[in-house]
N, C-alpha and C positions, 0 to 999 in steps of 0.2 A: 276523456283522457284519464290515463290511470297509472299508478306508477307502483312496479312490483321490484322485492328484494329478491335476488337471483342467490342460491347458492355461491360463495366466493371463488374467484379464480387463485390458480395456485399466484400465490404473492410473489414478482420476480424481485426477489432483493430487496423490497420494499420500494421497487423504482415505478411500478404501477399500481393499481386495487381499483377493483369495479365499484362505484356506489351505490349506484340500483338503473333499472330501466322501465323507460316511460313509455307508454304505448298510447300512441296518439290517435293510431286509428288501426284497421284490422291491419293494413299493409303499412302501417310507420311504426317503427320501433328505434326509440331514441336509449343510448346506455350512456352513462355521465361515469369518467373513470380518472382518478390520478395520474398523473405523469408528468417528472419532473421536468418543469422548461429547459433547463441542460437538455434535452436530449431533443428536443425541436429540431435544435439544427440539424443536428444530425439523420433525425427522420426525413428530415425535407431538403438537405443532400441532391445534388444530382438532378435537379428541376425535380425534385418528391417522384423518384424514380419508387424508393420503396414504398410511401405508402400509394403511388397508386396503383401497382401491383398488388398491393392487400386489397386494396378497391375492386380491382377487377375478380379477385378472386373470389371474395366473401359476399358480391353485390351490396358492398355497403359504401356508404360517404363516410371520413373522418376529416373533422376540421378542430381545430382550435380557438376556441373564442376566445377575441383580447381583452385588456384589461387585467391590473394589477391583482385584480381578485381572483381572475380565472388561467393566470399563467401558469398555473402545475395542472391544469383541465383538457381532456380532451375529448369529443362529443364521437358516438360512432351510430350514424343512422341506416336505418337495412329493412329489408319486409318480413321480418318475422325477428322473433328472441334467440332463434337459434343461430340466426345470421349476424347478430350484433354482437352475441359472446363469443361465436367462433372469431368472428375481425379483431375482438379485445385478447382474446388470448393471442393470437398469433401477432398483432404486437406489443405485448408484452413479452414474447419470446423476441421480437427484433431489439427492442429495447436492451434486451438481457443480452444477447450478441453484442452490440454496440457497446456496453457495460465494459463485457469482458476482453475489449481488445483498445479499450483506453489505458494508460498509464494507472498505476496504481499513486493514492492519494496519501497515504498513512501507513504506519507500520509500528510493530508491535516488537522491540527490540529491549537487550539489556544494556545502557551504558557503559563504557569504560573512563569516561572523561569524567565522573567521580572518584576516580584514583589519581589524584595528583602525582603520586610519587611516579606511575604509568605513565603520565602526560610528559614528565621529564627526560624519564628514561627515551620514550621510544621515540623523542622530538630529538634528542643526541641522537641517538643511531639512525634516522631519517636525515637529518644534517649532514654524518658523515658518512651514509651510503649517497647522496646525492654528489657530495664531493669527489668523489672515487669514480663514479659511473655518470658524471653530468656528458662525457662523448657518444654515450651509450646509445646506438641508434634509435629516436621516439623516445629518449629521455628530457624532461621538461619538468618543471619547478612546479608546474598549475596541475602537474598529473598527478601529483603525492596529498593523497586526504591527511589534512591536519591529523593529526592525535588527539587534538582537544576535543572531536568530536568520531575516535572509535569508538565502534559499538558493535554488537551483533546480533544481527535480524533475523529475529525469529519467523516471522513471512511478513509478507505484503497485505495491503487491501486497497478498495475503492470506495471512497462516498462521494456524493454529490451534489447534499443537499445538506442544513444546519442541523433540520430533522435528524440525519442519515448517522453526524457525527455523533450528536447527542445519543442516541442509538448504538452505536461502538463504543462510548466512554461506558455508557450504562454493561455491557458485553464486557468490557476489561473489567470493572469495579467487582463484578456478579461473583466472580471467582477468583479474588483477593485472597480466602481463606484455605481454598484448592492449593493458590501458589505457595504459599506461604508451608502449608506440609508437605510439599513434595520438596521444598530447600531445606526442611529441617531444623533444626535448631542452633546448627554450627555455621548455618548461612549456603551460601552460594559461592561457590571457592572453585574458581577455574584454574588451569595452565593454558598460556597463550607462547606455543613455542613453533619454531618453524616459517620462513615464507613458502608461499605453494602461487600457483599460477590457475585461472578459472580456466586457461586453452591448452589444449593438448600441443601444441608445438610453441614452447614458450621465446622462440625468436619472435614472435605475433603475439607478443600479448597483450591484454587490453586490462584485464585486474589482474592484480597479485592481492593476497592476502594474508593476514595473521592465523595460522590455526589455533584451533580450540580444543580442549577435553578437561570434562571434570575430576578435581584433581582425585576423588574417590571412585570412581569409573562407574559414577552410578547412572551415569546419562540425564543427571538430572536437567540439563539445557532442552534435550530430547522431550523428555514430557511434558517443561515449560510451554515447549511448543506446539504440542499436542492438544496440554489443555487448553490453550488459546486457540486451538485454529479450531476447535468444537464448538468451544460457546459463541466463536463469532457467523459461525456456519449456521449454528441456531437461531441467531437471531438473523438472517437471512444479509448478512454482510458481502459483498462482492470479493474473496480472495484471490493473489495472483495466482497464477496457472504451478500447478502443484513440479516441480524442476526436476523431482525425482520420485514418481509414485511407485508406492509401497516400501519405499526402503527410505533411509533418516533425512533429516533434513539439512542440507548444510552449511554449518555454522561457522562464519567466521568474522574479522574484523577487515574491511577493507583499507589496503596500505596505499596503492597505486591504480587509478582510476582513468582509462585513457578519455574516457567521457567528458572529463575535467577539463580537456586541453585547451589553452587559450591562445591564443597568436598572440607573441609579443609586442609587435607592435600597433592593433589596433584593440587589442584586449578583447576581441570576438572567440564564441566558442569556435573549436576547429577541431572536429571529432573525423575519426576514419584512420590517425595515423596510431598504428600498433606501437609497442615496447619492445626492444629486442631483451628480453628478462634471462636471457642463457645462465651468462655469467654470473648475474645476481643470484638466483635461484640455484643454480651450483655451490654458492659461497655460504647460503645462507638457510637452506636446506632446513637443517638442525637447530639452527638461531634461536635459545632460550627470552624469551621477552618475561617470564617471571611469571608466579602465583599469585594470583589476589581473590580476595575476597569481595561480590558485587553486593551491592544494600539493594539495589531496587530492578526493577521492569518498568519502561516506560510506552505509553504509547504515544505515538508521537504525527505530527501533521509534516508532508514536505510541503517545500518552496508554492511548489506548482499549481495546489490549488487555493491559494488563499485570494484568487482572484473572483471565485466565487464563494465561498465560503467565509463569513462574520469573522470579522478578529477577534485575534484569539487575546482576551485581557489577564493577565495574571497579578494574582491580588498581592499588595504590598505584605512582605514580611514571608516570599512564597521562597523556597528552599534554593541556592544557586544552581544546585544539579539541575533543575530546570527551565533556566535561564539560557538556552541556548540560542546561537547565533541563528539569528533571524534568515541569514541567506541561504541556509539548510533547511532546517526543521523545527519544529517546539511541541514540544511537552503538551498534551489535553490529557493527562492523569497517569499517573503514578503507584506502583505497587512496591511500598516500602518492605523489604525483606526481614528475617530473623539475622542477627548477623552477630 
């Protein structure tokens, strides 16, 4: 028995890595490869419809030995070396698939709920357009995102493991000093003026949002998000699926969320019924929300995965911008701005 280091396969996201392969005899060839238990289930889906179509294809076995020590392990046995990298890369491509069409976990955005005077203003004008438009067809009280927590997101991503996040904080910190010159020295100074609708027939709509532009028209939001979605691509980070390729990204604060809807009276989410936003969006078109200046960039964890992922501690005497409401999102690092 003998065990050789095989050239590395391409890394998918970090969500796989070969470790080497043992050859047991001229026709057994064993390969020992990463892969994060998150995605077990999912390979094994379907009575393990897809890995045993890998099986039939590559003439190899893949199984998963138990045990707390070997849950991110997976074994892939075949009669030769060429047969157990091919079965390893090709799932690692399944893996990388599966990746890309789960929910995104984290995002990398700029606060507004550091602007108290914002928090006030636009918690009035949410009040009294809710008053005026409460008959409004799909209008509802649980569909208006607080103020206390606008913000806007500069993209999405996915991780999966503690590893994975650790790995994305390291990704935001790296290029701290990037961000920091392309906002300059007068800071990061937006205009949030106008509602806009994300549907083209805004009797249906499902968000409305705050827009955005730099009040200098230097796009600095734009390569905020540029530089971010590079270093996390390098460090082989899972991003969401690009909304509008080759052309800007965009930016806004979200006001109205039909995704939010909850039945009154059993307090269940209840998603599917649109906004009829006509009126509103006619009215408010133009609507100035005012100029401010952001201190920072956060990257931020949602709700969703903190069921596998380690909680997240935040040390006493830690800044309140960061301090966000748990039923949303929080903070794992922070890029304080020039301001």
């Amino acid at each position: 028995m003998s065990t050789t280091q095989t050239t590395p396969l391409p890394d998918h996201m970090h969500l796989t890595r070969v470790h080497g392969i043992t050859k047991n005899s001229d026709t057994e060839f064993v390969l020992e490869m990463t892969l994060l238990n998150f995605f077990r289930s999912h390979l094994l889906d379907r009575n393990g419809d897809r890995i045993t179509k890998l099986e039939n294809l590559t003439q190899t076995k893949v199984t998963f030995p138990e045990g707390p020590e070997s849950k991110n392990i997976a074994q892939i046995t075949g009669p030769s070396e060429a047969a157990v990298t091919d079965a390893a890369a090709k799932l690692g491509e399944q893996v990388a698939l599966i990746a890309d069409s789960l929910p995104c976990t984290h995002f990398v955005n700029v606060p507004l709920s550091v602007c108290p005077t914002y928090i006030e203003r636009t918690s009035s004008f949410a009040d009294a357009l809710f008053e005026k438009y409460k008959t409004a067809k799909g209008m509802d009280k649980s569909i208006m995102f607080p103020p206390f927590l606008h913000h806007f997101t500069l993209f999405q991503f996915r991780v999966f493991s503690d590893e994975q996040e650790v790995e994305a904080r390291i990704a935001f910190d790296e290029v701290q000093e990037q961000a920091k010159a392309i906002v300059g020295e007068y800071g990061l100074v937006i205009h949030a003026r106008g509602l806009k609708s994300m549907q083209g027939n805004h009797a249906k709509s499902n968000v409305i949002y705050i827009d955005v532009e730099d009040s200098d028209g230097t796009d600095t939001l734009q390569k905020l998000a540029v530089l971010y979605r590079n270093v996390f691509l390098a460090h082989g980070i899972s991003l969401e699926r690009d909304r509008n390729p080759g052309g800007p990204i965009v930016l806004h604060a979200t006001f109205i969320n039909t995704k939010h809807r909850r039945d009154p009276t059993t307090g269940k989410m209840k998603r599917g019924v649109p906004l009829d936003a006509t009126a509103i969006l006619s009215e408010h078109e133009e609507t100035d929300f005012g100029e401010w200046v952001l201190p920072v960039v956060h990257c931020s964890r949602l709700k969703n995965c903190d069921a596998f992922l380690a909680p997240i501690v935040i040390p006493p005497g830690t800044p309140a911008r960061i301090m966000q409401v748990e039923n949303y999102f929080k903070c794992i690092s922070e890029c304080v701005l020039p301001s």
